[in-house]
C-alpha positions as CSV (number, residue, x, y, z in Angstrom):
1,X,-1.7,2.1,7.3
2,X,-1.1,-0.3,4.7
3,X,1.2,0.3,1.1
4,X,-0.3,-1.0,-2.0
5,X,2.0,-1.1,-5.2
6,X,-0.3,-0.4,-8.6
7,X,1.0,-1.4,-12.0
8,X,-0.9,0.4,-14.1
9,X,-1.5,-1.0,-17.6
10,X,1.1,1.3,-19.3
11,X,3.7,-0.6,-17.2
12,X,4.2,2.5,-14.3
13,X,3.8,1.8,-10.7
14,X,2.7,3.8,-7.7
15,X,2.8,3.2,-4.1
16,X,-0.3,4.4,-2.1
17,X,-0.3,4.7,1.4
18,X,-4.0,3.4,2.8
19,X,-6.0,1.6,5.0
20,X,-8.0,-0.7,2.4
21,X,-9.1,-0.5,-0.8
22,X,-12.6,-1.7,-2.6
23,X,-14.6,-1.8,-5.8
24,X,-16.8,1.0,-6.6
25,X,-18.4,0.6,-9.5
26,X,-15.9,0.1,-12.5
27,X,-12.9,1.8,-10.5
28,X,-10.5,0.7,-7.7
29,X,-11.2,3.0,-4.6
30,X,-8.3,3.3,-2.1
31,X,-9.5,4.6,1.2
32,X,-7.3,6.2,4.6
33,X,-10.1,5.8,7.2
34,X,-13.3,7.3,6.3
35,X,-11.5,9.0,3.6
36,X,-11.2,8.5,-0.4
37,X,-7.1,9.1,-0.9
38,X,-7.0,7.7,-5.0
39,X,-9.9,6.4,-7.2
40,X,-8.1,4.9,-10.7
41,X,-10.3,3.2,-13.1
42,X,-10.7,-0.9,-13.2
43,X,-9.3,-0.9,-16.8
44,X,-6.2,1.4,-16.2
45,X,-4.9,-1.0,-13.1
46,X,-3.2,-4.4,-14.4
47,X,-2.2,-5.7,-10.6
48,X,-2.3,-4.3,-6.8
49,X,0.4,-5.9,-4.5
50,X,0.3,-4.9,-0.5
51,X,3.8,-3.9,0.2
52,X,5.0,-6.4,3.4
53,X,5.6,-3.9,6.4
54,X,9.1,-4.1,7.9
55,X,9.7,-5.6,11.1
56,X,10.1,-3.5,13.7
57,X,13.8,-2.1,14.7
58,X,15.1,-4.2,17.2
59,X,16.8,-2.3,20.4
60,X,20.8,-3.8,20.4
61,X,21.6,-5.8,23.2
62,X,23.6,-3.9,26.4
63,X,27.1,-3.9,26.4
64,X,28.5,-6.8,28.9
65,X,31.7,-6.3,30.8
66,X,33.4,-9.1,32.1
């Protein structure tokens, strides 16, 4: 699952959790799988940004005795 930041053009953001996203029509559709999770209008969305995931937690190296 991807996050996608949308500035909207009244200068608010969201973050959506989804898959992909695509163009229907004249609005931005965001989808989770097979399933519509937001549908904003074209004209109401000034930018989408995919949020880079974090790396994954790394396990912390064994303690050594000497």
């Amino acid at each position: 699952m991807n996050i996608y930041e949308i500035m909207t053009s009244d200068g608010a953001s969201v973050e959506i959790e989804a898959d992909f996203y695509e163009r229907k029509g004249e609005d931005w559709v965001f989808f989770a799988g097979d399933f519509e999770v937001t549908r904003l209008p074209m004209n109401d969305v000034q930018g989408v940004l995919k949020v880079p995931n974090p790396p994954p937690p790394t396990e912390p190296e064994p303690e050594r005795f000497i």
